[in-house]
PDB file of N, CA, C and O in Angstrom:
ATOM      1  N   UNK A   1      99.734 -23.059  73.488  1.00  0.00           N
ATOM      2  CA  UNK A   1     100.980 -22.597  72.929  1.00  0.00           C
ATOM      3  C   UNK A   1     101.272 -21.197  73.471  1.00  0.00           C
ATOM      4  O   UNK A   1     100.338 -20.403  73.580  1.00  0.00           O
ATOM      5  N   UNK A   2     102.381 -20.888  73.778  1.00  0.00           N
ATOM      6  CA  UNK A   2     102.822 -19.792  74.868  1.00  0.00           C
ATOM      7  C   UNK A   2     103.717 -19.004  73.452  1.00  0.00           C
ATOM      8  O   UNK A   2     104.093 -19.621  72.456  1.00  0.00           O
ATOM      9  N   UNK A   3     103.861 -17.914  73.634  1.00  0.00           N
ATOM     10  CA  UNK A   3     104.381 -17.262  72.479  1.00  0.00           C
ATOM     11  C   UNK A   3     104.719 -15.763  72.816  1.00  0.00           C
ATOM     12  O   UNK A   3     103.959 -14.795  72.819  1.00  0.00           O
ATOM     13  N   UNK A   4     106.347 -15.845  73.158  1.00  0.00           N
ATOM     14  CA  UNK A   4     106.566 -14.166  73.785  1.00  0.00           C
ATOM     15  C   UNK A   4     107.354 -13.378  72.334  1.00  0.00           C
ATOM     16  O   UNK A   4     107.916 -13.904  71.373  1.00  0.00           O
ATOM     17  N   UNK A   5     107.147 -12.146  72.613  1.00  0.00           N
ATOM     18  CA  UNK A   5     107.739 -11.397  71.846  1.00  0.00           C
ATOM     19  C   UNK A   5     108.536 -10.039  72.275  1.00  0.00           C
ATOM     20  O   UNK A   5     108.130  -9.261  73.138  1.00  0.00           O
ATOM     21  N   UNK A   6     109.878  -9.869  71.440  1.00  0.00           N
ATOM     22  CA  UNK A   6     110.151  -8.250  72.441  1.00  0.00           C
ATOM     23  C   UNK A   6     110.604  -7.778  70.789  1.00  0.00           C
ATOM     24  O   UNK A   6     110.611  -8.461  69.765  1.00  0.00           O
ATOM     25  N   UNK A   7     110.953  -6.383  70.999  1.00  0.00           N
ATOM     26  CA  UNK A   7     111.545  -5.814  70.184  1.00  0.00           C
ATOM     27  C   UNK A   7     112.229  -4.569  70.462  1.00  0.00           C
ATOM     28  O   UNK A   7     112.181  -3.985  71.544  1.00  0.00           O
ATOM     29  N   UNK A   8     112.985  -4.117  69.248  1.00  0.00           N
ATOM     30  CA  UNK A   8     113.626  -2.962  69.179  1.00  0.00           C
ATOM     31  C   UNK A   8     114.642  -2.847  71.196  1.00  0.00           C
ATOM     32  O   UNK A   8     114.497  -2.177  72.219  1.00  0.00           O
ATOM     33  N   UNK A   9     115.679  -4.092  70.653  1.00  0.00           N
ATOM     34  CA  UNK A   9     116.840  -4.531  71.581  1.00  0.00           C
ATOM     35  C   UNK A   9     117.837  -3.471  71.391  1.00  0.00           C
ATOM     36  O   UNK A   9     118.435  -3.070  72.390  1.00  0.00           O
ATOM     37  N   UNK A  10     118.235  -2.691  69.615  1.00  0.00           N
ATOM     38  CA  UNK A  10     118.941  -2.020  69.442  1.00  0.00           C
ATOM     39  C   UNK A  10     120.133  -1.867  70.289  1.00  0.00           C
ATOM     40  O   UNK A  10     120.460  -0.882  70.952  1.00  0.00           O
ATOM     41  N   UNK A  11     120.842  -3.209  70.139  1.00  0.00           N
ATOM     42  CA  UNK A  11     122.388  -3.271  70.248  1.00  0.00           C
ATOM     43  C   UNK A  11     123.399  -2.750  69.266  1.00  0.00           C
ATOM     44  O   UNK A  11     123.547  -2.645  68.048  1.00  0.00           O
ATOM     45  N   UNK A  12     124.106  -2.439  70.536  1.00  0.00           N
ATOM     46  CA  UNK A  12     125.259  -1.619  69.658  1.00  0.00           C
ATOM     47  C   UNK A  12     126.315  -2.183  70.842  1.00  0.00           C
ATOM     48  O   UNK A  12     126.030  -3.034  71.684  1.00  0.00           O
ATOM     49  N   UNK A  13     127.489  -1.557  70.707  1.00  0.00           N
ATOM     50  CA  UNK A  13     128.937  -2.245  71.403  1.00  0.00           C
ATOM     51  C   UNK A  13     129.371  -1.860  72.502  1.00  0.00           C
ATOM     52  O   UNK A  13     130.433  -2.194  73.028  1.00  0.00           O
ATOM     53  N   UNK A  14     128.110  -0.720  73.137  1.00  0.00           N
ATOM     54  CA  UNK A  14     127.944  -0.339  74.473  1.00  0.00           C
ATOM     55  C   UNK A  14     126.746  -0.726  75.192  1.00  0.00           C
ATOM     56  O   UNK A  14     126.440  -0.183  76.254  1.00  0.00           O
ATOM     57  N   UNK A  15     126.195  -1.459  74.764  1.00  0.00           N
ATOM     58  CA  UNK A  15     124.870  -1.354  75.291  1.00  0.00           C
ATOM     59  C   UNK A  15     124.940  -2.449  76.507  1.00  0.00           C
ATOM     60  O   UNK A  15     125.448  -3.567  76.432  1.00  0.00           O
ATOM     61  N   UNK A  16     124.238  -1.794  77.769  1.00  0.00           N
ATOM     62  CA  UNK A  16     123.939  -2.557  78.811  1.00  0.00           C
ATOM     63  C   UNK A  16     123.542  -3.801  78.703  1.00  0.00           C
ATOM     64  O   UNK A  16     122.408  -4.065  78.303  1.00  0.00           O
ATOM     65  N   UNK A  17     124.769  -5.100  79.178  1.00  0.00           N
ATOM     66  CA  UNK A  17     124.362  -6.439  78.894  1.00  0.00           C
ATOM     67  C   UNK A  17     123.073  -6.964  79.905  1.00  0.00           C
ATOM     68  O   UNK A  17     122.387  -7.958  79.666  1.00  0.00           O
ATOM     69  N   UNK A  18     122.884  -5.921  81.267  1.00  0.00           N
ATOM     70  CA  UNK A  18     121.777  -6.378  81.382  1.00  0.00           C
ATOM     71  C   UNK A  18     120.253  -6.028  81.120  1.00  0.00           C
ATOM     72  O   UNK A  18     119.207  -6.431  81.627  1.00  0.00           O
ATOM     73  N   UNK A  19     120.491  -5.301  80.325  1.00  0.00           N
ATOM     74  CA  UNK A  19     119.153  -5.569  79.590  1.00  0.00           C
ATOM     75  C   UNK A  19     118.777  -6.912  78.863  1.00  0.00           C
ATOM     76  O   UNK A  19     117.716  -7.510  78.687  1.00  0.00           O
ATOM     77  N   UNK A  20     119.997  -7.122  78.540  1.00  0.00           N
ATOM     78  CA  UNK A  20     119.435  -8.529  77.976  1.00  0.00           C
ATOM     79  C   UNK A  20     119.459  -9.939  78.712  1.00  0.00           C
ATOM     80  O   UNK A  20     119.069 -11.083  78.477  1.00  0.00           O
ATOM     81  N   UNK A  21     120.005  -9.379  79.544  1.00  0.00           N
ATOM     82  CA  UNK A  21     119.852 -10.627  80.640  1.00  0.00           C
ATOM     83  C   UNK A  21     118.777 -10.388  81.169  1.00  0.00           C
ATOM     84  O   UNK A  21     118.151 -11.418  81.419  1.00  0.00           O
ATOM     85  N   UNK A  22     118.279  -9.466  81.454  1.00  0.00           N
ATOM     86  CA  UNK A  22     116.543  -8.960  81.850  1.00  0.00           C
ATOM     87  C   UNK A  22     116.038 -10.093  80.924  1.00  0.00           C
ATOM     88  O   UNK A  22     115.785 -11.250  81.256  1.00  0.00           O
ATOM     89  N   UNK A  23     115.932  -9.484  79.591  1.00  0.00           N
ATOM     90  CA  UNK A  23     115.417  -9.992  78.618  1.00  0.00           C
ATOM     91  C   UNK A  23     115.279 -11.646  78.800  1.00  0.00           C
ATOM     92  O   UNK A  23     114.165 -12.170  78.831  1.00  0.00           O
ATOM     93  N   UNK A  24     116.587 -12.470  78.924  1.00  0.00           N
ATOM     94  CA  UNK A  24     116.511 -13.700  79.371  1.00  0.00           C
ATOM     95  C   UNK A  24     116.297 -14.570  80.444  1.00  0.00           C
ATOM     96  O   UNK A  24     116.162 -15.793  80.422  1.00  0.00           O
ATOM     97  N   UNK A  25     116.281 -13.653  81.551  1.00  0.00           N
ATOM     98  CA  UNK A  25     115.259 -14.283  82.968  1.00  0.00           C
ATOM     99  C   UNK A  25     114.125 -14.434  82.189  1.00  0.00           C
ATOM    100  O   UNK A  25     113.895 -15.637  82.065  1.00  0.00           O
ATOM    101  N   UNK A  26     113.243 -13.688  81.557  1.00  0.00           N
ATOM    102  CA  UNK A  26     111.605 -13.737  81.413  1.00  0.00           C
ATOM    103  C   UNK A  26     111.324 -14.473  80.321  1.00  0.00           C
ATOM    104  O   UNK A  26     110.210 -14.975  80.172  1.00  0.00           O
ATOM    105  N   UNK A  27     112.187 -14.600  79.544  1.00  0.00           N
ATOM    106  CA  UNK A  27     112.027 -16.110  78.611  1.00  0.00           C
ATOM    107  C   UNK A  27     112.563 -17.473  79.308  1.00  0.00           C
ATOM    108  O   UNK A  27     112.303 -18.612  78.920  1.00  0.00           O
ATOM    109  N   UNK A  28     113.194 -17.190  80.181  1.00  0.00           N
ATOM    110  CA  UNK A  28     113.193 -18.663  81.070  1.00  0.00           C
ATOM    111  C   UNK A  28     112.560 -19.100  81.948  1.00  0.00           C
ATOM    112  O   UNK A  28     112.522 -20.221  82.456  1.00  0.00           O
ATOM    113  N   UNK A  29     111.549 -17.327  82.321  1.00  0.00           N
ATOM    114  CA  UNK A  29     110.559 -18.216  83.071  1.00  0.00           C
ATOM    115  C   UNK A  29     109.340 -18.048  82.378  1.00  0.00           C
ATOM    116  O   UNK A  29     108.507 -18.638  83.065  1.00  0.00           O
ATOM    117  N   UNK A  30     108.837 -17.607  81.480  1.00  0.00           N
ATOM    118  CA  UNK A  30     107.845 -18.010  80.838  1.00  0.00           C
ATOM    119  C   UNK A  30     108.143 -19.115  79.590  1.00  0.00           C
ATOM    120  O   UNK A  30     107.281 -19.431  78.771  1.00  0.00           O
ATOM    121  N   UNK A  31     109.044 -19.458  79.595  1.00  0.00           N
ATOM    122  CA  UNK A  31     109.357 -20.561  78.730  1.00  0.00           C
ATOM    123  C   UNK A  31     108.404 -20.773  77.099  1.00  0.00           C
ATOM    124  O   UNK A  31     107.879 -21.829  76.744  1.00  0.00           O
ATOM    125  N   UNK A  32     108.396 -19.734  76.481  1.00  0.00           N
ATOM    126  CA  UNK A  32     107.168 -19.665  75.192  1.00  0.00           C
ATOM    127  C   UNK A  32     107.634 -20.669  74.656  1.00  0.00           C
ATOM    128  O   UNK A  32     108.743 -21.096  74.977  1.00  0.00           O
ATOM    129  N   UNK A  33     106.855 -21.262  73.706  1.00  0.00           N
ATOM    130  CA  UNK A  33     107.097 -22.588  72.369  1.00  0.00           C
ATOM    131  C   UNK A  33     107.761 -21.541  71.559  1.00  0.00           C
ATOM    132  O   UNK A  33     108.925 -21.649  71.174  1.00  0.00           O
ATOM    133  N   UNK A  34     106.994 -20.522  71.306  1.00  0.00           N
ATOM    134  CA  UNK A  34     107.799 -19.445  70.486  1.00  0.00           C
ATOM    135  C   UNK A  34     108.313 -18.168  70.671  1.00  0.00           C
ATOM    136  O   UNK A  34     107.568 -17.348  71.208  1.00  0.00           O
ATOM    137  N   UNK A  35     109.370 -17.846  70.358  1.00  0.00           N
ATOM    138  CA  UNK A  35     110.065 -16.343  70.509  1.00  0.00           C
ATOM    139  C   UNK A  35     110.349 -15.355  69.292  1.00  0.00           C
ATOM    140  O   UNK A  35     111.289 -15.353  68.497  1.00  0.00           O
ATOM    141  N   UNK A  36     109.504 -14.713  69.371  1.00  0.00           N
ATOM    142  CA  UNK A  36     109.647 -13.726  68.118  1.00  0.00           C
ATOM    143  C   UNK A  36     110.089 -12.277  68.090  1.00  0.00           C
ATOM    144  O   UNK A  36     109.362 -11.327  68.383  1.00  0.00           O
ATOM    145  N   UNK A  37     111.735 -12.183  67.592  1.00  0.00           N
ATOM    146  CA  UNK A  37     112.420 -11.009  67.948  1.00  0.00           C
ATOM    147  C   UNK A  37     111.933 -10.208  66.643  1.00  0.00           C
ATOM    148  O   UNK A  37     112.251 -10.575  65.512  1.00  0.00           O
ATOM    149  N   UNK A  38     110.960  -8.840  66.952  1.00  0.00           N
ATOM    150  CA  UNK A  38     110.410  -8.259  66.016  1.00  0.00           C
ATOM    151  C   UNK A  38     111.299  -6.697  65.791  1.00  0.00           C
ATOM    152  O   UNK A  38     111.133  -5.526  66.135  1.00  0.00           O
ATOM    153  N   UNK A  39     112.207  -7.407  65.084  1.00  0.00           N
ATOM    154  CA  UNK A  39     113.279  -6.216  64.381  1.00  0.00           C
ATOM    155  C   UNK A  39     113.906  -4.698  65.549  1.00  0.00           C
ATOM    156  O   UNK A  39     113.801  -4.513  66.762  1.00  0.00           O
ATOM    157  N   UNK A  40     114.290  -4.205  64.872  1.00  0.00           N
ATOM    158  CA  UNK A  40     115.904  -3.412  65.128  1.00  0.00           C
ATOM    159  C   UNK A  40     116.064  -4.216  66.497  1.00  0.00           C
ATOM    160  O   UNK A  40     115.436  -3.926  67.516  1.00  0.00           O
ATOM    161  N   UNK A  41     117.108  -5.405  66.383  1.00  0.00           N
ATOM    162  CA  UNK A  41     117.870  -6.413  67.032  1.00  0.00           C
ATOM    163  C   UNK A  41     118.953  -4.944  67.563  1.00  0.00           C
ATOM    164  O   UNK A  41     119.008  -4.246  68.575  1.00  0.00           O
ATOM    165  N   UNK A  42     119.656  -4.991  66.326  1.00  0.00           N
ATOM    166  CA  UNK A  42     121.184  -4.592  67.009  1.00  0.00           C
ATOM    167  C   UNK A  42     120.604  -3.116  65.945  1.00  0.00           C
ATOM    168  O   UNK A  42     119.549  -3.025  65.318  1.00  0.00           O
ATOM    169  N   UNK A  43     121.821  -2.031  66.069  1.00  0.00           N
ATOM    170  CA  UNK A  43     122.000  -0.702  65.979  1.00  0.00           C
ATOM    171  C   UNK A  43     122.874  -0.339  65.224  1.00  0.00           C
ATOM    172  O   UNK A  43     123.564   0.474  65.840  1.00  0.00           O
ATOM    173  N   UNK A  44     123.306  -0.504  64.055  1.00  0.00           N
ATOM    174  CA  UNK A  44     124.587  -0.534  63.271  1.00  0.00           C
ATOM    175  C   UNK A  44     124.728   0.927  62.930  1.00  0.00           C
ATOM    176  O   UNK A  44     125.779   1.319  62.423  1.00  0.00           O
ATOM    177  N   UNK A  45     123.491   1.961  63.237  1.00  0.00           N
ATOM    178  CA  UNK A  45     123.989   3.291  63.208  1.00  0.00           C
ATOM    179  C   UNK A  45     125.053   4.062  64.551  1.00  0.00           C
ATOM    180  O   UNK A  45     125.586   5.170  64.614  1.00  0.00           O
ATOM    181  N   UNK A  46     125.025   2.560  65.771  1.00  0.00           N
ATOM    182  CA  UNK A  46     125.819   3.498  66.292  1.00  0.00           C
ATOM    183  C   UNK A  46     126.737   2.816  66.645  1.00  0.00           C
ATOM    184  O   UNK A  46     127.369   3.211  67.624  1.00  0.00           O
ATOM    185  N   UNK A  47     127.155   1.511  65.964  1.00  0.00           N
ATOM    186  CA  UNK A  47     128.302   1.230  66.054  1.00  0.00           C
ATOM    187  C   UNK A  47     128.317  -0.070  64.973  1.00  0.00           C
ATOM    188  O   UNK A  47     127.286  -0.655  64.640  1.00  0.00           O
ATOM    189  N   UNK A  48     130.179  -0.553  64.299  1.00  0.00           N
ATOM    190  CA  UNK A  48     130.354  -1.275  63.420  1.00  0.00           C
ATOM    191  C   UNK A  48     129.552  -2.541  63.746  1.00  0.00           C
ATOM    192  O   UNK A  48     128.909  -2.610  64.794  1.00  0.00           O
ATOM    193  N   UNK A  49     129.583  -3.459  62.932  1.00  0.00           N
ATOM    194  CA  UNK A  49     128.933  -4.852  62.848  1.00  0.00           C
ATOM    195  C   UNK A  49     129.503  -5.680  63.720  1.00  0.00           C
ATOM    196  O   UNK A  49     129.057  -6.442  64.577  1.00  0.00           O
ATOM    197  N   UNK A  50     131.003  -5.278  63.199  1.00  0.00           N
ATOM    198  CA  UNK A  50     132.212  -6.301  64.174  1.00  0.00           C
ATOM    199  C   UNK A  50     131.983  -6.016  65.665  1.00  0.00           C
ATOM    200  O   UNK A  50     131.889  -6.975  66.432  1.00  0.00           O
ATOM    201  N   UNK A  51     131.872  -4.582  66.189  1.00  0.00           N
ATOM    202  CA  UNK A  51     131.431  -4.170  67.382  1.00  0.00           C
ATOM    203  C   UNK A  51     130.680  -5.187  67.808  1.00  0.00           C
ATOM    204  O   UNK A  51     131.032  -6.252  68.313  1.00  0.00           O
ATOM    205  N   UNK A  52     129.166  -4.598  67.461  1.00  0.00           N
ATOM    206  CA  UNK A  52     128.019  -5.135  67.995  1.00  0.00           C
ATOM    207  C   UNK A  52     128.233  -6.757  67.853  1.00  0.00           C
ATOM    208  O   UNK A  52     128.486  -7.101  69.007  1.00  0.00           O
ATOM    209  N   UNK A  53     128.253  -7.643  67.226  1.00  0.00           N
ATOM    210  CA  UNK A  53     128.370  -8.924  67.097  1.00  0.00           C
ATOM    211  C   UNK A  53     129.668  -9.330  68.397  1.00  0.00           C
ATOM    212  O   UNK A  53     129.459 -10.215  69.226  1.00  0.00           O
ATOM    213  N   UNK A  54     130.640  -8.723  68.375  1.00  0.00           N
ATOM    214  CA  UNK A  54     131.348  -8.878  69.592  1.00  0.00           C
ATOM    215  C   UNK A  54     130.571  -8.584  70.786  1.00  0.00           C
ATOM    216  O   UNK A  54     130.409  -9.607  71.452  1.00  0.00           O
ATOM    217  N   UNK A  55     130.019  -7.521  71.309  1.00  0.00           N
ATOM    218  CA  UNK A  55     129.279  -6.998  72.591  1.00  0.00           C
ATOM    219  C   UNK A  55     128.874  -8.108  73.100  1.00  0.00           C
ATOM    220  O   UNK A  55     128.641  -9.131  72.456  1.00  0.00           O
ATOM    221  N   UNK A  56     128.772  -7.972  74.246  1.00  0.00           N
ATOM    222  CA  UNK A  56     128.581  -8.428  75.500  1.00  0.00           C
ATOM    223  C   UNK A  56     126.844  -8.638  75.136  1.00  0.00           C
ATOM    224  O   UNK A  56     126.570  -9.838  75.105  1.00  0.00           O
ATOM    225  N   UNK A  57     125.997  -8.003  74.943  1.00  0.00           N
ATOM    226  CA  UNK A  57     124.883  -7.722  75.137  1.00  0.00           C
ATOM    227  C   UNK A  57     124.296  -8.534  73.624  1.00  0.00           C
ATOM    228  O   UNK A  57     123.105  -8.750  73.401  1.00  0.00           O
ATOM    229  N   UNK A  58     125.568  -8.947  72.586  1.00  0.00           N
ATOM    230  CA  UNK A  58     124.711  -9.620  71.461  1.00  0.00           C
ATOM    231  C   UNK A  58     124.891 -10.751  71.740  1.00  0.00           C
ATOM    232  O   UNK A  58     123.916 -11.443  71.447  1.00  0.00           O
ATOM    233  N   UNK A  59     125.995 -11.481  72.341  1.00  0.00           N
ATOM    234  CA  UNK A  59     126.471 -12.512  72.404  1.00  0.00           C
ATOM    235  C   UNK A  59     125.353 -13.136  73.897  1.00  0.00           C
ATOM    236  O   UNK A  59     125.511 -14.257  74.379  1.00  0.00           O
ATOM    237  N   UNK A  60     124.678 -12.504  74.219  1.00  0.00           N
ATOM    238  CA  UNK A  60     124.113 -12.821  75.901  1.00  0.00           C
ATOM    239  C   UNK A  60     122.478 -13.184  74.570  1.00  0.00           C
ATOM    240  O   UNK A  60     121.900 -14.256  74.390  1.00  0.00           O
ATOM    241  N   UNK A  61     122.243 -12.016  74.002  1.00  0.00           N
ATOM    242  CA  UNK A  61     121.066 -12.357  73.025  1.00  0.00           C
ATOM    243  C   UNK A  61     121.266 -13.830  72.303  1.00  0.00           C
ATOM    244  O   UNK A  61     120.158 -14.365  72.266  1.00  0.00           O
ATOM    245  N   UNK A  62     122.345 -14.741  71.676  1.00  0.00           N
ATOM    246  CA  UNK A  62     122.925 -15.341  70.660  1.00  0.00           C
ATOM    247  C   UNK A  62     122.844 -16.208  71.654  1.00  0.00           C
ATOM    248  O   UNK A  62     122.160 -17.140  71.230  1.00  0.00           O
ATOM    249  N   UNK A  63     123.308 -16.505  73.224  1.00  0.00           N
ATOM    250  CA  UNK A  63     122.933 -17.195  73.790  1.00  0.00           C
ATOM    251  C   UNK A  63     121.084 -17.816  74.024  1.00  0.00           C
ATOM    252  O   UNK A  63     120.425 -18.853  73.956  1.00  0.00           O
ATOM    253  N   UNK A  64     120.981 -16.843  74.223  1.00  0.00           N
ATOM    254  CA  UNK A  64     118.844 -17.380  74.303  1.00  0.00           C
ATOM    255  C   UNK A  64     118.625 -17.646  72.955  1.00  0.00           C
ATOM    256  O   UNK A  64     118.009 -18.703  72.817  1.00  0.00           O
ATOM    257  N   UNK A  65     118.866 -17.150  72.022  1.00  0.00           N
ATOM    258  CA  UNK A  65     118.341 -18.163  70.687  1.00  0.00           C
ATOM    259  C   UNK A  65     118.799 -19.123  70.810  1.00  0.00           C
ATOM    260  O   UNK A  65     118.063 -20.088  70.601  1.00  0.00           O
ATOM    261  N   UNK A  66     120.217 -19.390  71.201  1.00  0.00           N
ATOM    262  CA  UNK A  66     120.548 -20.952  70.705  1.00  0.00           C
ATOM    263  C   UNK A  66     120.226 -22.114  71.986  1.00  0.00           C
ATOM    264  O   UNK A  66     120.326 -23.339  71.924  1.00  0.00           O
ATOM    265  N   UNK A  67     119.851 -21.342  73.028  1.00  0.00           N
ATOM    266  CA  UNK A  67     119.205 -21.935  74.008  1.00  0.00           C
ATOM    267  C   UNK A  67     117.599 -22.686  73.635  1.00  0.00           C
ATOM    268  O   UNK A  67     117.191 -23.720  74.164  1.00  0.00           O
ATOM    269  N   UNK A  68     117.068 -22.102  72.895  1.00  0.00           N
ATOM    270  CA  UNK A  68     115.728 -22.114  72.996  1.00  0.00           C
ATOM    271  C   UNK A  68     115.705 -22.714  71.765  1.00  0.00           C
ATOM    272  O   UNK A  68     114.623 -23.297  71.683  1.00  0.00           O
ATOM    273  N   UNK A  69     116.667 -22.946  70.270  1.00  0.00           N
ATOM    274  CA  UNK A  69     116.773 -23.896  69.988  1.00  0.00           C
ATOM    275  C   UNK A  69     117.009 -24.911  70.139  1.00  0.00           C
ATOM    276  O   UNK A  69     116.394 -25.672  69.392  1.00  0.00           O
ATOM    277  N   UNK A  70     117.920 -25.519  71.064  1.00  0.00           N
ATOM    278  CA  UNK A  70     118.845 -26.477  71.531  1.00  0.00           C
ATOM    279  C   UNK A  70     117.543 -27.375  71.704  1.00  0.00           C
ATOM    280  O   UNK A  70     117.320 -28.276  70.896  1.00  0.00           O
ATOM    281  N   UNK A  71     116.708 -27.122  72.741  1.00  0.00           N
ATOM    282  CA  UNK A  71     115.459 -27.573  73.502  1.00  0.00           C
ATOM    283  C   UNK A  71     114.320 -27.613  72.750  1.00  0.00           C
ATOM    284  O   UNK A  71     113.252 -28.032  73.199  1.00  0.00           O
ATOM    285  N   UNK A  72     114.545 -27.004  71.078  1.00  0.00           N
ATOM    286  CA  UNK A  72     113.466 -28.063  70.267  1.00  0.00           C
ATOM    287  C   UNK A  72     112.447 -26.531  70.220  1.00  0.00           C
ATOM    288  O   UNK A  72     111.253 -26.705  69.972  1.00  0.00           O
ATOM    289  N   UNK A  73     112.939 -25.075  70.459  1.00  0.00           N
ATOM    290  CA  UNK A  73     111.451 -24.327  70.430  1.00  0.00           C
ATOM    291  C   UNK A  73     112.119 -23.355  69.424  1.00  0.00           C
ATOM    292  O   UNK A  73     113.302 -23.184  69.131  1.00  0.00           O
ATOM    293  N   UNK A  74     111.233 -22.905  69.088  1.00  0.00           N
ATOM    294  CA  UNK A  74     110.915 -21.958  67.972  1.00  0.00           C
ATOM    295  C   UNK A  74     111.017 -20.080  67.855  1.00  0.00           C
ATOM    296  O   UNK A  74     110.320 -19.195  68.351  1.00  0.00           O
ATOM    297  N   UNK A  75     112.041 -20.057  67.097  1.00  0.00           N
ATOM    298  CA  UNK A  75     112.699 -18.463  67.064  1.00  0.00           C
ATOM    299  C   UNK A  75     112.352 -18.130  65.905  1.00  0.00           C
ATOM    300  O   UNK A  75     112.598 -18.836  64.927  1.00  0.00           O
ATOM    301  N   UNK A  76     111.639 -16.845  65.834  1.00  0.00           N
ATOM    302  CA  UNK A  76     111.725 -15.872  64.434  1.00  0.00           C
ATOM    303  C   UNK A  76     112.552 -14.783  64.897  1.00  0.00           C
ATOM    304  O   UNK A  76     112.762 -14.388  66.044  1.00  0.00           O
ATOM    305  N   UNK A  77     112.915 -14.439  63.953  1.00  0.00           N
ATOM    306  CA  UNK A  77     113.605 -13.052  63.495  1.00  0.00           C
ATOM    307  C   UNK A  77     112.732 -12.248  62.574  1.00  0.00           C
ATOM    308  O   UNK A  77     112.470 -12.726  61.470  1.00  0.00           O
ATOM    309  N   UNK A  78     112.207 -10.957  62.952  1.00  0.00           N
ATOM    310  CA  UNK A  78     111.964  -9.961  61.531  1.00  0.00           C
ATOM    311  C   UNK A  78     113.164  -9.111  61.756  1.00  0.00           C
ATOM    312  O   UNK A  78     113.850  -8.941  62.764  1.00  0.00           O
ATOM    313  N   UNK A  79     113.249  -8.548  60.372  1.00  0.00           N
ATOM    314  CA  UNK A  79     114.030  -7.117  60.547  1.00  0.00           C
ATOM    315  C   UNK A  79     113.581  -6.241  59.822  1.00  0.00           C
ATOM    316  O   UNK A  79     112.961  -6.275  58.760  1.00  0.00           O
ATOM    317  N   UNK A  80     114.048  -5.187  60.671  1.00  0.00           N
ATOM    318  CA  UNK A  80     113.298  -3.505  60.522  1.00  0.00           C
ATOM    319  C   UNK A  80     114.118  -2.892  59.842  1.00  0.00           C
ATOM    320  O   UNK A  80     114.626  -3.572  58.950  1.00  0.00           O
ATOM    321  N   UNK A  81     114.546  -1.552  59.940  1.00  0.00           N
ATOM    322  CA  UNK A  81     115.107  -0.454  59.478  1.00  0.00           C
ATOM    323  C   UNK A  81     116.908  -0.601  60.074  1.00  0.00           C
ATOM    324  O   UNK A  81     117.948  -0.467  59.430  1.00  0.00           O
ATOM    325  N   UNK A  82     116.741  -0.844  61.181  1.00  0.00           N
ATOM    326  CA  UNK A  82     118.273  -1.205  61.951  1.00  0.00           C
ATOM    327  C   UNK A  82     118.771  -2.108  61.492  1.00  0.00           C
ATOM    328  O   UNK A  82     119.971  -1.986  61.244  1.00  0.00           O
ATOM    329  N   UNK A  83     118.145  -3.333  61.188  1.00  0.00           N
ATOM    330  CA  UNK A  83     119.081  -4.209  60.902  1.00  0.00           C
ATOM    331  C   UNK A  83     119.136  -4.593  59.629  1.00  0.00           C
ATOM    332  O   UNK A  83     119.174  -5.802  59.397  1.00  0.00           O
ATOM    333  N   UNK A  84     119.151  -3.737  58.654  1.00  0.00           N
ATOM    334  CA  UNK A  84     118.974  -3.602  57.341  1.00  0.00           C
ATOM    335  C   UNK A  84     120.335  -2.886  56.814  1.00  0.00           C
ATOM    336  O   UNK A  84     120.982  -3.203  55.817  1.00  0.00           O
ATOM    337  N   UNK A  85     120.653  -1.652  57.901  1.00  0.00           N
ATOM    338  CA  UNK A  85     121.667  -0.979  57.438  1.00  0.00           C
ATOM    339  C   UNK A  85     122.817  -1.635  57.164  1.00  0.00           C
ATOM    340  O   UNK A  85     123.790  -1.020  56.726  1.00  0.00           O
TER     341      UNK A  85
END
């Protein structure tokens, strides 16, 4: 069982979409059973909800979860301090 993890993505409504496309080359080629995004996802101290959920860089994230569901594998979410606010 293969099992990657990243954290502290801290999106906000500027943030460089390729980081997260970084982020999603290396889960497509290590292909884990599981992916475990271990909190502050997004950044709501530095920008609104509506922002960030619009961005380029959450919606590229929202893509690989629902990718990696689609295909039957396994996503956690924790959340930290960021995504609490």
């Amino acid at each position: 069982m293969k099992i990657l993890t990243f954290s502290d993505s801290h999106i906000w409504k500027d943030k460089d979409v390729r980081i997260i496309q970084a982020l999603a080359a290396k889960v497509e080629e290590r292909d884990p059973d599981i992916l475990i995004a271990v909190g502050d996802i997004d950044d709501p101290w530095k920008s609104t909800w509506p922002d960030i959920i619009g961005s380029p860089a959450h919606q590229e994230l929202e893509r690989i979860v629902l990718r990696r569901v689609q295909i039957g594998k396994h996503v956690v979410v924790l959340r930290r301090n960021h995504d609490w606010n």
